[in-house]
Backbone of each chain as ProteinMPNN parsed JSONL, in Angstrom:
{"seq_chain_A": "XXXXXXXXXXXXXXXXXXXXXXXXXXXXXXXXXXXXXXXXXXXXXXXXXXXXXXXXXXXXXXXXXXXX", "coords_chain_A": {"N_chain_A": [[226.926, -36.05, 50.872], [227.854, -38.428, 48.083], [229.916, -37.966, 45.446], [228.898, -39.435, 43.262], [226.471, -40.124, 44.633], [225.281, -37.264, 43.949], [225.138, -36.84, 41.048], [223.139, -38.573, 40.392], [221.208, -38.151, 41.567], [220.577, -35.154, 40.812], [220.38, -36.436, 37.822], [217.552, -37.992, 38.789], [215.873, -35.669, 39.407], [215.664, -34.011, 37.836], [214.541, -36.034, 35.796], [211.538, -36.233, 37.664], [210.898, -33.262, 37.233], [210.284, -33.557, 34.739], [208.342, -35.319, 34.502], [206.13, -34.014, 36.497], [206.013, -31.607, 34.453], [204.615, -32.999, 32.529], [202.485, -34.28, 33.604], [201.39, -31.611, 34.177], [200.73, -30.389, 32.026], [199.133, -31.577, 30.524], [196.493, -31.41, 32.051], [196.301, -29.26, 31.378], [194.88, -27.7, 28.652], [195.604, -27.068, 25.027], [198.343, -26.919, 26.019], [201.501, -27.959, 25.086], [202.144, -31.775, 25.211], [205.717, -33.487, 26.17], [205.933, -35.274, 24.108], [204.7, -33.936, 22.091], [205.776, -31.492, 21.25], [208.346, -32.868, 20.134], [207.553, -34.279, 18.143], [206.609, -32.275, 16.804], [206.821, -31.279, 14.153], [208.541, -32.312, 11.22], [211.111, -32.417, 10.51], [212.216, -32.244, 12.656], [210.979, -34.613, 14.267], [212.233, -36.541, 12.685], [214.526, -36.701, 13.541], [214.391, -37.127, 15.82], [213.766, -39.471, 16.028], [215.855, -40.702, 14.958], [217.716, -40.396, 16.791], [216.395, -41.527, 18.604], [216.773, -44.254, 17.503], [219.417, -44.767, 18.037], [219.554, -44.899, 21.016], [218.562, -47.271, 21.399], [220.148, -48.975, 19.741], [222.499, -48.893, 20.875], [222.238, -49.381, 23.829], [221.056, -52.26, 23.254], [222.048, -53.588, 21.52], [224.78, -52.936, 21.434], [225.679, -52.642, 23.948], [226.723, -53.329, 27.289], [225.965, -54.012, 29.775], [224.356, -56.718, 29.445], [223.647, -59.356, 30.802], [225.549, -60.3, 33.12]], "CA_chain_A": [[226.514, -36.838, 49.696], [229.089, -38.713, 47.281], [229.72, -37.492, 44.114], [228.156, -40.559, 42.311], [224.644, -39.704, 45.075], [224.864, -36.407, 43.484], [225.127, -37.033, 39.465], [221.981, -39.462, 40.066], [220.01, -36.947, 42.565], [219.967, -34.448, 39.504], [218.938, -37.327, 36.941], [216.161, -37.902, 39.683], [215.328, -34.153, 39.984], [215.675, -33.479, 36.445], [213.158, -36.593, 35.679], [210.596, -35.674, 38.082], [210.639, -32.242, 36.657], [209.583, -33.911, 33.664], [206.959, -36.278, 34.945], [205.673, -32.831, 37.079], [205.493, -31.165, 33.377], [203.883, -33.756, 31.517], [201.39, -33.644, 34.333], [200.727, -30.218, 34.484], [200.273, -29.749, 30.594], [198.198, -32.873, 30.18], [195.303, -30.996, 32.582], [195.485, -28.013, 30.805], [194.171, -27.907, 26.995], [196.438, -25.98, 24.333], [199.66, -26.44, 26.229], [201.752, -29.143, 24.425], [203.343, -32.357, 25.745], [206.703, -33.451, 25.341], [206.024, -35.982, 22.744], [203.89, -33.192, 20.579], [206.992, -31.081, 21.042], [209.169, -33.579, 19.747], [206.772, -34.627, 16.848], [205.288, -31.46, 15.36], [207.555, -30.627, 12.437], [208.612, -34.043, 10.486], [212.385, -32.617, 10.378], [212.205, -32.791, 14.452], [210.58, -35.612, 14.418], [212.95, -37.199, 11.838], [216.034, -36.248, 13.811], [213.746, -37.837, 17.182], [213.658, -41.111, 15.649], [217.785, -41.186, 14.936], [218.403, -40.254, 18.552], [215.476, -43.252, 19.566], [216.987, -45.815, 17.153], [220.679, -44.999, 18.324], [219.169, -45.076, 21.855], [218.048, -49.036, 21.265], [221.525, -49.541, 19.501], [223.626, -48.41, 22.511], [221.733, -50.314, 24.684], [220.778, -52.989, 23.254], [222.981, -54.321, 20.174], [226.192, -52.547, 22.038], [225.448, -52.697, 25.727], [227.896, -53.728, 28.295], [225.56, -54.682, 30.31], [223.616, -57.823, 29.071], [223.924, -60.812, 31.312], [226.508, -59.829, 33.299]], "C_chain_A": [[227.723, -37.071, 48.782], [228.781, -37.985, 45.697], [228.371, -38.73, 43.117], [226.283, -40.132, 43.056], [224.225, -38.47, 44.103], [224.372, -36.451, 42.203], [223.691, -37.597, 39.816], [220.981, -39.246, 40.992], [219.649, -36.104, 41.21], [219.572, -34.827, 38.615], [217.796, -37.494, 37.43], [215.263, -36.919, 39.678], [214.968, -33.834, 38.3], [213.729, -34.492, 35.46], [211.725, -36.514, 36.528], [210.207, -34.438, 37.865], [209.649, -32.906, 35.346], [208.08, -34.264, 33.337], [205.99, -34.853, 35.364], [204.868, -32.03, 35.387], [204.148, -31.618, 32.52], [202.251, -33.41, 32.428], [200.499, -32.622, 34.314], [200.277, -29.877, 32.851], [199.111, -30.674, 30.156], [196.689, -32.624, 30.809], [195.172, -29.746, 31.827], [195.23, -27.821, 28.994], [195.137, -26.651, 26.61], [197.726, -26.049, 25.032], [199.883, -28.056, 25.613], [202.55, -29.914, 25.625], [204.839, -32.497, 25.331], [206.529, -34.428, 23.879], [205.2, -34.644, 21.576], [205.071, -32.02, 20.518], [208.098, -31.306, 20.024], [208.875, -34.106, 18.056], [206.126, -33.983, 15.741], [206.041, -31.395, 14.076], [208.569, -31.546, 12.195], [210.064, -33.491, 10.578], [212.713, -32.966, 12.055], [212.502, -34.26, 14.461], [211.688, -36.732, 13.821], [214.499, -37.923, 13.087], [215.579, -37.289, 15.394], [214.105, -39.091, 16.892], [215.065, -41.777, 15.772], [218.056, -41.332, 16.157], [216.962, -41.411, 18.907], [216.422, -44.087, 19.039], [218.855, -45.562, 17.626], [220.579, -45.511, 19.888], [219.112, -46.93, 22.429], [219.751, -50.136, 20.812], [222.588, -49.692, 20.543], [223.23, -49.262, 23.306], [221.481, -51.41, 24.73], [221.371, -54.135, 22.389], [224.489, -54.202, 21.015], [226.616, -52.75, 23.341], [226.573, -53.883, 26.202], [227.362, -54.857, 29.202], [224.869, -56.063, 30.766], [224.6, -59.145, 30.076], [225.438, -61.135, 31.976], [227.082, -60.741, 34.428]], "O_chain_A": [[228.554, -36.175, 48.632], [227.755, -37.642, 45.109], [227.288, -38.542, 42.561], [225.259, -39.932, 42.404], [223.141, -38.481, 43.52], [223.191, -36.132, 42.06], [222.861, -36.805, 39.369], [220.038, -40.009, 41.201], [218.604, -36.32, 40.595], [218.614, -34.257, 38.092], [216.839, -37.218, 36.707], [214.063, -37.098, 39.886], [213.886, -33.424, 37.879], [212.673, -34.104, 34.961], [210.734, -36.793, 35.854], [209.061, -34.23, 38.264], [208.455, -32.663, 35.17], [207.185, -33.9, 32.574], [205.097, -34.584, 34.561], [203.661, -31.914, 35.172], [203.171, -31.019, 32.071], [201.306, -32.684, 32.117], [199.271, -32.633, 34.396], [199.413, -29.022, 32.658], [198.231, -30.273, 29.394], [195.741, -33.291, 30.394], [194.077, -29.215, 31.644], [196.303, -28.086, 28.453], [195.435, -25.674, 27.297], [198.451, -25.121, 24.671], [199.081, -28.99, 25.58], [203.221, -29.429, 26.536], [205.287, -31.849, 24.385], [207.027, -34.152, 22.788], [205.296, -34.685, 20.35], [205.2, -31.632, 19.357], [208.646, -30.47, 19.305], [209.663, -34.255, 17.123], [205.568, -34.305, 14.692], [205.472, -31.515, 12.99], [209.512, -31.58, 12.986], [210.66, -34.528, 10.869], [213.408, -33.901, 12.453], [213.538, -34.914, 14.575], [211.954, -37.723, 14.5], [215.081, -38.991, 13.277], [216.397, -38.04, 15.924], [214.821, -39.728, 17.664], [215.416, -42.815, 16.333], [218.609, -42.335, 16.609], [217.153, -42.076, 19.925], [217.047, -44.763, 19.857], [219.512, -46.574, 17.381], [221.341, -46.422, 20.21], [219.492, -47.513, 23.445], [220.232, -51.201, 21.198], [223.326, -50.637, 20.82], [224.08, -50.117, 23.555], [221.51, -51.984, 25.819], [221.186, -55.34, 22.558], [225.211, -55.18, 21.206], [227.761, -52.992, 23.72], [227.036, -54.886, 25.659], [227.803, -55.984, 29.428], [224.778, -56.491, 31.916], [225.746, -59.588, 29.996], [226.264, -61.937, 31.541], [228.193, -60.509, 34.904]]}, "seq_chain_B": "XXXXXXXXXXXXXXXXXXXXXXXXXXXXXXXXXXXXXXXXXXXXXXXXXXXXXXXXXXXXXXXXXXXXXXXXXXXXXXXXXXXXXXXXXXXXXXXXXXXXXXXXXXXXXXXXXXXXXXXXXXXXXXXXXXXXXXXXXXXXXXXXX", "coords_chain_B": {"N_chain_B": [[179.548, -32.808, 14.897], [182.351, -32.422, 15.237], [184.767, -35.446, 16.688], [186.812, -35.23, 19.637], [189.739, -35.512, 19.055], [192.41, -35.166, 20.373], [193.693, -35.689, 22.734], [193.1, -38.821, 24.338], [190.699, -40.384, 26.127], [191.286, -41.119, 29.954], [191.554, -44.695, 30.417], [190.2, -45.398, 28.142], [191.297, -47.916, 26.943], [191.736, -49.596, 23.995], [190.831, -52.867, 22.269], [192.397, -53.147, 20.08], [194.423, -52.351, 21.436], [195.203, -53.203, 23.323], [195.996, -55.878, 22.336], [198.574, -54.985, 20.795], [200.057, -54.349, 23.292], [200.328, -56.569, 24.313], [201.756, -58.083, 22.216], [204.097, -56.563, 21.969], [204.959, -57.064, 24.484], [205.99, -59.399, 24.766], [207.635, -59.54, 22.178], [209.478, -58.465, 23.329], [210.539, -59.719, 25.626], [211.336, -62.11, 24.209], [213.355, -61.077, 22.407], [215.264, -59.581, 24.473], [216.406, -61.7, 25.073], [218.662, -62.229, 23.443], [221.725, -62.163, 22.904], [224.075, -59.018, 22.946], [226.122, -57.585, 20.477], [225.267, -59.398, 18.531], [223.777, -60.952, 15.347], [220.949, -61.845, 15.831], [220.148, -59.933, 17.771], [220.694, -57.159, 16.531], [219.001, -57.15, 14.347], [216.562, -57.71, 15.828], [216.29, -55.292, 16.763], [216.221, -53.472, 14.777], [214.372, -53.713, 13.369], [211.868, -52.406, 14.778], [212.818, -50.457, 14.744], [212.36, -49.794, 12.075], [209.982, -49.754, 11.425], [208.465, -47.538, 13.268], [210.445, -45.455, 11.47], [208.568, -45.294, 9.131], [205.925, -44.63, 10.849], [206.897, -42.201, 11.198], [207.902, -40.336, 9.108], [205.543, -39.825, 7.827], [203.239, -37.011, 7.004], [202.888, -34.226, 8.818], [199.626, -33.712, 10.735], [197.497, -31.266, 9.148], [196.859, -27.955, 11.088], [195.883, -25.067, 13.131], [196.962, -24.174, 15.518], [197.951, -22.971, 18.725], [195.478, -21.101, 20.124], [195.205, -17.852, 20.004], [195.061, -16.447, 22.633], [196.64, -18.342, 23.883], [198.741, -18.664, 23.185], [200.867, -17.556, 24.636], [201.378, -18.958, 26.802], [201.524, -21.555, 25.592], [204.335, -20.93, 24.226], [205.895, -21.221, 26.038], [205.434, -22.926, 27.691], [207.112, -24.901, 25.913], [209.278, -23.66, 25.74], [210.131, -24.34, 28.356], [209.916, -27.15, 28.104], [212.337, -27.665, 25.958], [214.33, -26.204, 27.755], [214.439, -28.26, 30.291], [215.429, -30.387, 28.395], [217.803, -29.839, 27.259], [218.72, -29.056, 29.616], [219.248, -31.797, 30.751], [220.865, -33.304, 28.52], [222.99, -31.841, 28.582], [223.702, -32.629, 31.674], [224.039, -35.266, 31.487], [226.194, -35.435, 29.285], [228.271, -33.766, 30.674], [228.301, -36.342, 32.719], [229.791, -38.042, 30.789], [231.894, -37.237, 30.31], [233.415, -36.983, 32.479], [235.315, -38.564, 34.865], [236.194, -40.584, 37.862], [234.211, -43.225, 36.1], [232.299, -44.563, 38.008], [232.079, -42.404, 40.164], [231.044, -40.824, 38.506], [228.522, -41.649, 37.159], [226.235, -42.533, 33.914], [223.589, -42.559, 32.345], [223.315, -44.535, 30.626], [225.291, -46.256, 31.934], [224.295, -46.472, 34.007], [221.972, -48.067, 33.992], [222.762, -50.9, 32.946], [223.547, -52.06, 35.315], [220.882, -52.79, 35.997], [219.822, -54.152, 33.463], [221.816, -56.663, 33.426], [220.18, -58.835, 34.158], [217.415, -61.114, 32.463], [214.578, -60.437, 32.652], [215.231, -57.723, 33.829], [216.196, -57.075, 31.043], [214.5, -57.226, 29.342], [212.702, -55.452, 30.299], [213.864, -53.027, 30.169], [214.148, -53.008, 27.318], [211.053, -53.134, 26.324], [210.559, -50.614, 27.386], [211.827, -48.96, 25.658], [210.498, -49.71, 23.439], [207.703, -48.744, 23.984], [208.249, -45.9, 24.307], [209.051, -45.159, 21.592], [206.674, -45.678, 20.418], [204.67, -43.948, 21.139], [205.85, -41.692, 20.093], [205.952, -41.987, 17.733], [203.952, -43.599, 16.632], [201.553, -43.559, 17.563], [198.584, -42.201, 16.731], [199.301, -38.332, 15.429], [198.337, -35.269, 17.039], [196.91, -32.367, 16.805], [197.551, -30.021, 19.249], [194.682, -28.61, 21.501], [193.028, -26.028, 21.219]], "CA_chain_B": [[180.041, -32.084, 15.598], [183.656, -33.114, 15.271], [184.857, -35.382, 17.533], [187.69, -34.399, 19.862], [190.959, -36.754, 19.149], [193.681, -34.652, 20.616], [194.277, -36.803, 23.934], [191.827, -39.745, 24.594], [190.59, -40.028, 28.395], [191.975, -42.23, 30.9], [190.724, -45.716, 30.332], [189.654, -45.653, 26.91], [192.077, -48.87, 26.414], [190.926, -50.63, 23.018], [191.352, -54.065, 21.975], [193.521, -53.033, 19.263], [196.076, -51.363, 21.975], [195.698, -54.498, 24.113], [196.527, -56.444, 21.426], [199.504, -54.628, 20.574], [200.758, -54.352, 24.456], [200.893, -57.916, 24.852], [202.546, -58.522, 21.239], [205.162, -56.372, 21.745], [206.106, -57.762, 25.669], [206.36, -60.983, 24.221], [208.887, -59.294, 21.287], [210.584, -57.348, 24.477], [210.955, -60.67, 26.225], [212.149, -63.011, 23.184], [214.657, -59.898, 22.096], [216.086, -59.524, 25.375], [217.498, -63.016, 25.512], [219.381, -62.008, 22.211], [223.153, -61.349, 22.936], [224.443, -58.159, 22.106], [226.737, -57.984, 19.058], [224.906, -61.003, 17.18], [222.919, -60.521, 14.344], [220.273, -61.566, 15.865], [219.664, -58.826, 18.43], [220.529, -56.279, 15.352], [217.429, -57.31, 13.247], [215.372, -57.392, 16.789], [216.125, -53.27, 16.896], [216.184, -52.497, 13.401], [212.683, -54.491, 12.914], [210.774, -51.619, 14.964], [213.157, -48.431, 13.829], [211.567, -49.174, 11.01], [207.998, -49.649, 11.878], [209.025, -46.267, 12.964], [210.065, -44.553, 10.453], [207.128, -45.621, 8.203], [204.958, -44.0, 10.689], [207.53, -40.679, 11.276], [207.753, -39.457, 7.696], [203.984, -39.133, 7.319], [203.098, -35.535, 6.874], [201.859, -33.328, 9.578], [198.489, -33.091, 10.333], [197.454, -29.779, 9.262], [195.934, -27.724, 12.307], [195.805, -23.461, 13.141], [197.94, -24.593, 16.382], [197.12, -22.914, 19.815], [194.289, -20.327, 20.041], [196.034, -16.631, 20.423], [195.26, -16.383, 24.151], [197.03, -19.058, 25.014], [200.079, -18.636, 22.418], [202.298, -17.204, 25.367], [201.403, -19.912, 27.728], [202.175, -22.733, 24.634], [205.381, -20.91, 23.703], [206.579, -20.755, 27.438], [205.614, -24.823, 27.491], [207.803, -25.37, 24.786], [210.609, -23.209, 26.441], [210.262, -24.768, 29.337], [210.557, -28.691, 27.459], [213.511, -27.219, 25.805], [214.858, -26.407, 28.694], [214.645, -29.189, 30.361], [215.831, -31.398, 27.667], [218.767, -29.79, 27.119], [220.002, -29.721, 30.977], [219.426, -33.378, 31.367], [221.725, -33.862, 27.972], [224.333, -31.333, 29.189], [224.182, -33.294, 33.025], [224.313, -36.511, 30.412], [227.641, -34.985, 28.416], [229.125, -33.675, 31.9], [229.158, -37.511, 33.111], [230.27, -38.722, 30.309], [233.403, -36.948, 30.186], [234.259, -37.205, 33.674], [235.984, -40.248, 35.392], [235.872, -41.974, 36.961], [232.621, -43.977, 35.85], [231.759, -45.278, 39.416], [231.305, -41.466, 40.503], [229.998, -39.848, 37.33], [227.349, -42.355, 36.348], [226.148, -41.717, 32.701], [222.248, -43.094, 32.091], [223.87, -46.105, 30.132], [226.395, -46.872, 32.851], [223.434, -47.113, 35.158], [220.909, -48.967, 33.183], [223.866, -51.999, 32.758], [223.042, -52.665, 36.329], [219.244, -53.062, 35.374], [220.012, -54.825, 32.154], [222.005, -57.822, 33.421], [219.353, -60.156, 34.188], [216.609, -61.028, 31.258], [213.503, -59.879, 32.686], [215.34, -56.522, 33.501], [216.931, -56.134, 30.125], [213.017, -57.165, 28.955], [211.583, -54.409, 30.686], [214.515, -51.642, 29.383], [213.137, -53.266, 25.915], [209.512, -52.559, 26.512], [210.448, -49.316, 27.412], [212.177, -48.431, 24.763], [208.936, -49.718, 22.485], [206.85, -47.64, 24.29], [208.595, -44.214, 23.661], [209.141, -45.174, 20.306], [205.048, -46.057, 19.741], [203.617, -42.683, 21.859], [206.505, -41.029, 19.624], [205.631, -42.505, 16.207], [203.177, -44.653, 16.513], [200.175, -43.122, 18.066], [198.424, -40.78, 15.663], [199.445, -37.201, 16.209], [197.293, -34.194, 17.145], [197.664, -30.957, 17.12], [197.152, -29.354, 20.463], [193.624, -28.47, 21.679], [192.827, -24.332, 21.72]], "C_chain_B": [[181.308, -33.162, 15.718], [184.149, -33.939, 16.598], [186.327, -35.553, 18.115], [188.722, -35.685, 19.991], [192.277, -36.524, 19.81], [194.364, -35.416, 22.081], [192.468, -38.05, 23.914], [191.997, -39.863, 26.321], [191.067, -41.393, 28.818], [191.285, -43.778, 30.717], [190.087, -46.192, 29.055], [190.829, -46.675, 25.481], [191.369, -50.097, 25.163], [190.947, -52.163, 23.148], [192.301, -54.087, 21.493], [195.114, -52.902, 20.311], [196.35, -52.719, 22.833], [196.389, -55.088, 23.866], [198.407, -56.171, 20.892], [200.856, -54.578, 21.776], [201.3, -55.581, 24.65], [201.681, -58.617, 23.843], [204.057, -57.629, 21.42], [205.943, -56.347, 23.693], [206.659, -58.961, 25.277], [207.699, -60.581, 23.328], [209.789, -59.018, 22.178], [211.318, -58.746, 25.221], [212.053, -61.286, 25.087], [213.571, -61.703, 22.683], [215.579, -59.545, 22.959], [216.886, -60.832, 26.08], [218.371, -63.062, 24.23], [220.628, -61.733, 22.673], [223.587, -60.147, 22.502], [225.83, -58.483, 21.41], [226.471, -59.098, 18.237], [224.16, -60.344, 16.527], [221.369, -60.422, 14.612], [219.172, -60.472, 17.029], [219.829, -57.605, 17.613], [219.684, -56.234, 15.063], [216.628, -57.247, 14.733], [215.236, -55.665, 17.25], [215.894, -52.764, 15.715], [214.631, -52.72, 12.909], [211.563, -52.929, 13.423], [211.481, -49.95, 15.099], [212.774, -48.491, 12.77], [210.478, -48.905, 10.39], [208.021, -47.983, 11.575], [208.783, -45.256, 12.467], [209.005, -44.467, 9.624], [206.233, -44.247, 8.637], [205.789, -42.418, 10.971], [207.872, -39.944, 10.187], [206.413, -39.318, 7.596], [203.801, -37.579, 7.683], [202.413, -35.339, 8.367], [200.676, -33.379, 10.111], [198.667, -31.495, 10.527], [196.69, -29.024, 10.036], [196.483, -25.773, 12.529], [196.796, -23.464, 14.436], [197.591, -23.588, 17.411], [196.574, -21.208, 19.52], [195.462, -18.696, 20.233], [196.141, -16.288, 21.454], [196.094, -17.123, 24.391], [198.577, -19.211, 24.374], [201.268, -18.306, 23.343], [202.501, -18.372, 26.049], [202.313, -21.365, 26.632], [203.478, -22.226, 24.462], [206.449, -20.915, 25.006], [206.946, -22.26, 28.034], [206.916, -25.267, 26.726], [209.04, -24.774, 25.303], [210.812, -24.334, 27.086], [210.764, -26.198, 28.966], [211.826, -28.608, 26.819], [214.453, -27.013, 26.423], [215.355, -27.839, 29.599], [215.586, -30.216, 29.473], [217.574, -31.236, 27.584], [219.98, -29.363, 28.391], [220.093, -31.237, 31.1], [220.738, -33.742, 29.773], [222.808, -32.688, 28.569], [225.162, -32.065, 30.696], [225.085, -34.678, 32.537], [225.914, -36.22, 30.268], [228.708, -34.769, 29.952], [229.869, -35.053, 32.622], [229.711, -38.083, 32.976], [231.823, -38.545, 30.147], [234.156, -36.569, 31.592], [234.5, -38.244, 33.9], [236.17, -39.978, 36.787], [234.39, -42.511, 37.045], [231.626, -43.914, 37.344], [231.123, -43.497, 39.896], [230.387, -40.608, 39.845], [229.59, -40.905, 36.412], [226.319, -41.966, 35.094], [224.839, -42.668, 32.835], [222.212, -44.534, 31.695], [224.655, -46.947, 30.896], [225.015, -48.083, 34.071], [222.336, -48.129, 34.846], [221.824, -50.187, 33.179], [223.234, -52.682, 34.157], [221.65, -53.816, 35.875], [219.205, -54.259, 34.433], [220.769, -56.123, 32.104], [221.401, -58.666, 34.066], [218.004, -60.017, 32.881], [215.501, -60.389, 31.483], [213.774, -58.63, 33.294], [215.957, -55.722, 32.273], [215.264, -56.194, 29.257], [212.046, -56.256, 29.023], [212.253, -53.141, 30.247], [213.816, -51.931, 27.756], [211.695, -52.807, 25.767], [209.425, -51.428, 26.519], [210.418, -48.763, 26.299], [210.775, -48.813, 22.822], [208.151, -48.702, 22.635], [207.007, -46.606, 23.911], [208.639, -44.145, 22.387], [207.152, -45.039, 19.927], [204.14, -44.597, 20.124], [204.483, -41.735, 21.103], [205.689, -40.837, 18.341], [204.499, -43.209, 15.57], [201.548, -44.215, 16.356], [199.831, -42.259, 17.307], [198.532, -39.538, 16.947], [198.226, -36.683, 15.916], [197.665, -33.664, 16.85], [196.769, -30.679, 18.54], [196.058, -28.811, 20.691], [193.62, -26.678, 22.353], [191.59, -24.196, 22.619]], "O_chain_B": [[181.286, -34.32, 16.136], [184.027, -33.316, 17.653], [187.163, -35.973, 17.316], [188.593, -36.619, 20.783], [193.147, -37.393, 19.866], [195.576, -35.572, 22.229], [191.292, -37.916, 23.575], [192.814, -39.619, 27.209], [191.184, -42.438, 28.178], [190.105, -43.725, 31.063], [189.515, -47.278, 28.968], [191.09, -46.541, 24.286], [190.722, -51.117, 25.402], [191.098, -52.623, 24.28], [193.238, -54.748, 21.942], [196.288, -53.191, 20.082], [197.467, -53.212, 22.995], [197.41, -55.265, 24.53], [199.234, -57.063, 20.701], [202.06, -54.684, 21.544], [202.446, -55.785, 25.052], [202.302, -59.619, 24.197], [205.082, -58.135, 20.963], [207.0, -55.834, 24.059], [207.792, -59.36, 25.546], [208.762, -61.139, 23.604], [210.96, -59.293, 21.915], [212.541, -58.792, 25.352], [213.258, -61.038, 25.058], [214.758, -61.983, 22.851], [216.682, -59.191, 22.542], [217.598, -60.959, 27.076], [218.832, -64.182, 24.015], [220.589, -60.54, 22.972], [223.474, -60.137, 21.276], [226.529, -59.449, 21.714], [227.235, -59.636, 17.436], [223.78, -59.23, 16.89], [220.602, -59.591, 14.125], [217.949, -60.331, 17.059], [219.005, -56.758, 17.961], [219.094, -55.199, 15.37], [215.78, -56.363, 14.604], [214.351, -55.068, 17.863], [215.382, -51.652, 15.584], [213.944, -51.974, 12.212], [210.708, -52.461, 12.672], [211.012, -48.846, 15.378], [212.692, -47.429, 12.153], [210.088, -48.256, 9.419], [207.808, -47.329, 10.554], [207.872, -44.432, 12.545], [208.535, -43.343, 9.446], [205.864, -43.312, 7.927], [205.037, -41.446, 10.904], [208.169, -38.769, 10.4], [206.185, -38.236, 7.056], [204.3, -37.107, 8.705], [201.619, -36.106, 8.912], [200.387, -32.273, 9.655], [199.316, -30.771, 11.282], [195.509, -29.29, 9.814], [197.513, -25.398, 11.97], [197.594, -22.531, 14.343], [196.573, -23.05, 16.977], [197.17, -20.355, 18.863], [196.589, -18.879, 20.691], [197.206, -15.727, 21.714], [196.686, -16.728, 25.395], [199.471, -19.792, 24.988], [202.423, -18.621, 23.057], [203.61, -18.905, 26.019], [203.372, -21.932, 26.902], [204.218, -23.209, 24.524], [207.643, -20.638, 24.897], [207.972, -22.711, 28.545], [207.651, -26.108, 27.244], [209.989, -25.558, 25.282], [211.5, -25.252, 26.641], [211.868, -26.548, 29.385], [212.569, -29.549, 27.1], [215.537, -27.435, 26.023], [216.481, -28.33, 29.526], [216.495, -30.801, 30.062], [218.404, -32.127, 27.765], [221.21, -29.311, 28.39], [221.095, -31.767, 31.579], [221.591, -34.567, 30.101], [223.639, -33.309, 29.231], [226.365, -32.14, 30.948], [226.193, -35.071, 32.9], [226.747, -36.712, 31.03], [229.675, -35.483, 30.219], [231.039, -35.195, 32.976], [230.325, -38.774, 33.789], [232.694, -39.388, 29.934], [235.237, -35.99, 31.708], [233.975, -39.119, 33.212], [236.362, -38.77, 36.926], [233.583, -42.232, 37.931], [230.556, -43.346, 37.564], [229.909, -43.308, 39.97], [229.426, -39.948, 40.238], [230.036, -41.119, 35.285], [225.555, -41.03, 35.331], [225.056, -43.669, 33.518], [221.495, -45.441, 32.118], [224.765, -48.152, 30.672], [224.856, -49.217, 34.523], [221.978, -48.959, 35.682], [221.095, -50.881, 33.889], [222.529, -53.69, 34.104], [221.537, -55.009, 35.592], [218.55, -55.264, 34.71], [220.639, -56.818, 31.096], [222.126, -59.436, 34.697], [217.697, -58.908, 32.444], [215.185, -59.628, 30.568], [212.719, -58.028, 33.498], [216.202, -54.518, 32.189], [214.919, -55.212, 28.6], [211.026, -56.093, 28.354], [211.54, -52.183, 29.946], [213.093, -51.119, 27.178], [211.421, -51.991, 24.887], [208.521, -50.865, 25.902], [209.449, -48.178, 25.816], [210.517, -48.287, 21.739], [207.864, -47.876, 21.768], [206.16, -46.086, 23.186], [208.282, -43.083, 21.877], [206.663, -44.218, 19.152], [203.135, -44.247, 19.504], [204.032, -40.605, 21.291], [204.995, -39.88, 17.994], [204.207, -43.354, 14.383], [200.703, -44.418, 15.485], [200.66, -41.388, 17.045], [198.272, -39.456, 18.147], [197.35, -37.065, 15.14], [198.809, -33.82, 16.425], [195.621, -31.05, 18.785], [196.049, -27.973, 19.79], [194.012, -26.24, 23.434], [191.275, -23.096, 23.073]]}, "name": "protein", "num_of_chains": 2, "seq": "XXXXXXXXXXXXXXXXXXXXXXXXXXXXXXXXXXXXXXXXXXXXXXXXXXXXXXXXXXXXXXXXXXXXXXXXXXXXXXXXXXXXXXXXXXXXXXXXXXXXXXXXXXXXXXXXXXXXXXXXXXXXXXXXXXXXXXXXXXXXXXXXXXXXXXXXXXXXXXXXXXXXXXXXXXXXXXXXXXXXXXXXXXXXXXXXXXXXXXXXXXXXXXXXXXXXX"}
C-alpha cells in the first residue's frame, strides 16, 4: 500500500469508527451522540461553531479547489 | 405525561424540515457557483454562521443528565468521542505537516478533487449546512436516562 493509500485508509477507518459509534449510541438511551457531546455546555458549543464557520471559510471562501 | 423529545423516530420528517431541506439545496447550489475570494461567496458563508450563532448562544436546556446506572457507560461514550476526535485531528495535523501533499493527503487537499465541478462543490455546501443545522439548529436535548 502507498503512503497516500495509507493516510486515506485511516481517514476511512477513523470515519467508520464514527458512523459505527453514532450507531451504536443512537440504539441505546442515555448514551450521548457526538453532536450532544459537542453541544452540551454553550462554551463547547461556542468554540464548535468557530471550528464549523472556519471549516466553510477554508473550503469555501479560500479553497483551491473550486472549478478547477 | 410528558412527551419524549430527546431523538424523534425515523420518519417523523415534517413539512417544516422539508421545507427547509429544499431551501437550503437551492442556497448550496446558487453559493457554490460563487468564486472563492469574491465577496460574494463571503456573505454566502457568513449568512448561515450566523443563523448559527443566534441559535448556539441560547442557554442550555436544563436537565439531571444520565440516570446513575448508566453514568459509567455515558462517561465511557464521551471518552470514547473524545477519543476519536482527537486521533482523526492528530492523523489531520500529521498530514498536514508532511510533504509531499500527493502522499500525505490532508481532508482539504482531498475534498479539492470533489469540489471542482459545481454540483460537487454544491453537495460539500449542503454538507456543511447540515452539520451546522443538527449542530445548532435542531433543538437540543439532554440525553434520555
Amino acid at each position: 500500500m502507498t503512503t497516500r493509500g495509507a493516510t486515506m485508509a485511516v481517514f476511512a477507518l477513523l470515519l467508520a469508527a464514527g458512523i459505527v459509534l453514532e450507531v451504536f449510541v443512537r440504539r441505546r438511551p442515555g448514551l450521548p451522540t457526538l453532536g450532544e457531546v459537542l453541544t452540551r455546555r454553550t462554551a463547547v458549543r461556542i468554540g464548535v461553531l468557530l471550528f464549523w464557520a472556519f471549516v466553510g471559510w477554508h473550503l469555501f471562501v479560500r479553497g483551491s479547489g473550486a472549478f478547477e | 405525561m410528558a412527551k419524549d423529545r430527546t431523538r424523534e423516530p425515523a420518519g417523523s420528517l415534517r413539512p417544516a424540515t422539508v421545507v427547509v431541506v429544499v431551501l437550503a439545496g437551492v442556497y448550496a447550489w446558487v453559493a457554490a457557483g460563487f468564486f472563492p475570494f469574491t465577496w460574494p461567496m463571503r456573505i454566502a458563508v457568513i449568512i448561515p454562521v450566523l443563523a448559527a450563532a443566534v441559535f448556539a448562544v441560547r442557554p442550555s436546556r436544563p436537565g439531571g443528565g444520565p440516570a446513575p446506572a448508566r453514568r459509567r457507560g455515558y462517561r465511557r461514550c464521551v471518552a470514547a468521542w473524545i477519543a476519536l476526535l482527537v486521533l482523526a485531528t492528530a492523523w489531520e495535523l500529521l498530514a498536514l505537516f508532511s510533504s509531499p501533499r500527493d502522499d500525505h493527503p490532508t481532508l482539504s487537499s482531498m475534498s479539492d478533487s470533489v469540489m471542482s465541478t459545481h454540483p460537487g462543490r454544491a453537495l460539500t455546501f449542503a454538507l456543511w449546512l447540515l452539520v451546522g443545522w443538527l449542530l445548532f439548529v435542531r433543538p437540543r436535548t439532554e440525553p434520555r436516562s
